[in-house]
Structures are given as C-alpha cells and as structure tokens.
C-alpha positions as CSV (number, residue, x, y, z in Angstrom):
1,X,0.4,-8.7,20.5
2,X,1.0,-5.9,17.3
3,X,-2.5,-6.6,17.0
4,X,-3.5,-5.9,20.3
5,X,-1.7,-2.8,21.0
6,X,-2.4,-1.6,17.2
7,X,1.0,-1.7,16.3
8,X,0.2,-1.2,12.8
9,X,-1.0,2.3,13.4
10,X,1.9,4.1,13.7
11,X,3.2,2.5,10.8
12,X,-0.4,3.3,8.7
13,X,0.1,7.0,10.1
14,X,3.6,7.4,9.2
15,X,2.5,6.2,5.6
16,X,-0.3,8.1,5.4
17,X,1.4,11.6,6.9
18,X,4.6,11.0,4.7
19,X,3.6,9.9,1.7
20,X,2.9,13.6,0.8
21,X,6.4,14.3,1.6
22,X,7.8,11.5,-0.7
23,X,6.0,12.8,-3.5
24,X,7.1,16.4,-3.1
25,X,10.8,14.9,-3.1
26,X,10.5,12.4,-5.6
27,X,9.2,15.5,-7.8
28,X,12.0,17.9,-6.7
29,X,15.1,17.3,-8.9
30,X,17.4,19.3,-6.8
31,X,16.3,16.9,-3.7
32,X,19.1,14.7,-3.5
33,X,19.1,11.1,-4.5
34,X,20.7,9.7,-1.4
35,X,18.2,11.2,0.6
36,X,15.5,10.0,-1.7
37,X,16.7,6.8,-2.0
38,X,16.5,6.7,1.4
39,X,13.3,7.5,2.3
40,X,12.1,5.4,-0.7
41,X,12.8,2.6,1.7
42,X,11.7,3.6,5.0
43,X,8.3,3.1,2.9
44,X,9.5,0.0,1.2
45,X,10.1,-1.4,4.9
46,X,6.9,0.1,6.1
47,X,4.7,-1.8,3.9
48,X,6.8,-4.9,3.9
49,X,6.0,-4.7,7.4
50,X,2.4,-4.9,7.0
51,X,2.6,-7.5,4.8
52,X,4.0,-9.5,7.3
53,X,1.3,-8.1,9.5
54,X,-1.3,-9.3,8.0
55,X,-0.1,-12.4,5.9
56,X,-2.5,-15.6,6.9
57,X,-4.1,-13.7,9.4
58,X,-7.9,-13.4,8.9
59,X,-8.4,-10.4,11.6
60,X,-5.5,-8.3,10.6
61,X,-6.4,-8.5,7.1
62,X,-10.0,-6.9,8.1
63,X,-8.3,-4.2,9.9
64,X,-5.6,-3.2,7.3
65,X,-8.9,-3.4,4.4
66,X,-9.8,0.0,6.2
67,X,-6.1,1.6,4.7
68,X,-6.9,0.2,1.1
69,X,-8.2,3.5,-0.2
70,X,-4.5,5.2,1.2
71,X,-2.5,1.9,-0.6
72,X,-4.4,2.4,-4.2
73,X,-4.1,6.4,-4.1
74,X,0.1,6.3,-3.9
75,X,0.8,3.8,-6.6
76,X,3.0,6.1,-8.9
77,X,6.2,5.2,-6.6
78,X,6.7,1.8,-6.3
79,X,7.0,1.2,-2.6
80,X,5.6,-2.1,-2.2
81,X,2.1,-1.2,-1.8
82,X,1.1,-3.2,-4.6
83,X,2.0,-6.6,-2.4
84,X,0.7,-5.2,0.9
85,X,-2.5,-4.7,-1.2
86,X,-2.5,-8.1,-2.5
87,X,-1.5,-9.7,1.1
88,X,-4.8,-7.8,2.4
89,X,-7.5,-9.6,-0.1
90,X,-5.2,-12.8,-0.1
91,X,-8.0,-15.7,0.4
92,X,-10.4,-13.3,2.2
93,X,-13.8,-13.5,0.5
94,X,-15.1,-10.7,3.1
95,X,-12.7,-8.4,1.8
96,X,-12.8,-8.6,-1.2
97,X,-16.6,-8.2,-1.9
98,X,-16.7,-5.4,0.3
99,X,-13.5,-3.8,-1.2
100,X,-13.8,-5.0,-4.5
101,X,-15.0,-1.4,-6.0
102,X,-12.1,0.1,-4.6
103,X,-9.6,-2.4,-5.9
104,X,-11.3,-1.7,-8.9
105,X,-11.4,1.7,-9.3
106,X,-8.1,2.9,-7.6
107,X,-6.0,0.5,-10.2
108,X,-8.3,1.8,-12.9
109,X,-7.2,5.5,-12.0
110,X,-3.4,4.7,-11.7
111,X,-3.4,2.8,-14.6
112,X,-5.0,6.3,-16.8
113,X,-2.8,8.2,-14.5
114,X,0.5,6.3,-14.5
115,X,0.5,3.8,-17.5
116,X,0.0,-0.2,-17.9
117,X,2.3,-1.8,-15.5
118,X,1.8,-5.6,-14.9
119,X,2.2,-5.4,-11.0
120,X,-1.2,-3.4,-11.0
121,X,-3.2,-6.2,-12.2
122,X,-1.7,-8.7,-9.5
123,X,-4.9,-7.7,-7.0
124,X,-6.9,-8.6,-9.5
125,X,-5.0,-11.7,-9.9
126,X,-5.4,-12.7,-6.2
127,X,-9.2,-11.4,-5.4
C-alpha cells in the first residue's frame, strides 16, 4: 500500500528539504542541543523508516536506488543513512551495477571529506 500511494515520498522530500537545515544547526553552536538532538532523530526515524520500506523488497529497493545520490551526499551526521544505503543494494544485483559508481564515488568523497570511519565501507561490504 506505502508503495502504491508513494508513501516514501514525503519522507524522501522531508530528507531531502531538511537536510540543509540540520547541517546549518548542527554547525551553529549557539543552536541548542535539545533542539538538535531532536531533530537528529526525526532523521534517524526517517531513514529507519525506509529501511523498513525497502528491506526484502525487490521493487522498493529499485525505487529508493533513485535517492542514493541524496543518502551518500549527507554522510557527515550520522543519521542512519549508512544502513538505509546498505538495505537498498542488499541482494539486488540490478542495483548495484547500475549504482555501483555512485556507491563508489559518494563514500570515496566522504571518506576525504569526513575521515575513515568503518560504517562507510559496510555498502561495500554488502554490494
């Protein structure tokens, strides 16, 4: 039914409208850490959502591989995009030889951007 109605969208739209908005107040030291915290996990429940969207599900997998480019540009905060990505090319051969650049190159760039951390190489791991 989510995937009939495109469900996901709002949820893709509210990441992809937001996200700007988290960075600005993650950034902003007199933004207040309550209210960061907060809104730290509305996206943490936004992708964890999508996750569950898409987990064994062939279809929804195909049309979330559209949004990998806006998952691999925010992974400086850790908001769980780094399993939503992995859920996405979980077992899904199509995906991940059309996607596989992208994979590639996005956690190429956040690792010269924002340090080795392990959880980037877990798409690798999976595709």
């Amino acid at each position: 039914m989510v995937q009939n109605l495109a469900g996901f969208t709002p949820i893709v739209e509210l990441i992809r409208d937001g996200v700007f908005h988290l960075k600005k107040a993650a950034t902003n030291p007199s933004f207040p850490k309550d209210a960061l915290e907060q809104l730290l996990e509305i996206f943490r429940l936004a992708h964890e959502n999508l996750v569950c969207f898409v987990k064994n599900n062939e279809t929804n997998q195909r049309n979330l591989a559209h949004q990998l480019p806006l998952f691999l540009s925010n992974l400086a905060l850790d908001i769980n995009q780094i399993p939503l990505i992995c859920e996405i090319i979980k077992n899904h051969r199509f995906v991940c030889e059309i996607y596989a650049d992208q994979i590639i190159n996005g956690i190429s760039e956040a690792i010269i951007m924002h340090g080795r951390k392990e959880a980037f190489l877990d798409p690798l791991l999976v595709c």
